[in-house]
Steps between C-alpha positions, in 0.01 A plus 500: 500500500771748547620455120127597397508815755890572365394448115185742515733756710711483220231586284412821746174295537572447890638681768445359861694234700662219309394232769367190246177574664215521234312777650211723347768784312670184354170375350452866397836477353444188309130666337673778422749348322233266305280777412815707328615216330163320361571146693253270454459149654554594877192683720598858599707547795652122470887381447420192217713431254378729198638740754791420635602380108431863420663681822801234471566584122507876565691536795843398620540172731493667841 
């Protein structure tokens, strides 16, 4: 969980303690990251692996 909160800080996307705790700004974090980039396959707000393919292929390995 801490490489999802350190990817999406990369990405300016997330701000707040990396702690690999999936709280409420890292589901924000995660929609707001779908919605800009058109993912489909994964609900809003969750970590599958449309997702993470996407976040992993844009940002550097933390």
């Amino acid at each position: 969980m801490t490489e999802l909160q350190e990817r999406l800080r990369q990405l300016n996307l997330y701000g707040d303690e990396i702690d690999g705790v999936f709280t409420r700004p890292v589901e924000d974090a995660v929609r707001n990251y779908q919605l800009a980039r058109g993912i489909q396959g994964d609900a809003l707000g969750v970590y599958g692996p449309a997702t993470r393919k996407s976040l992993e292929a844009e940002t550097a390995e933390p």
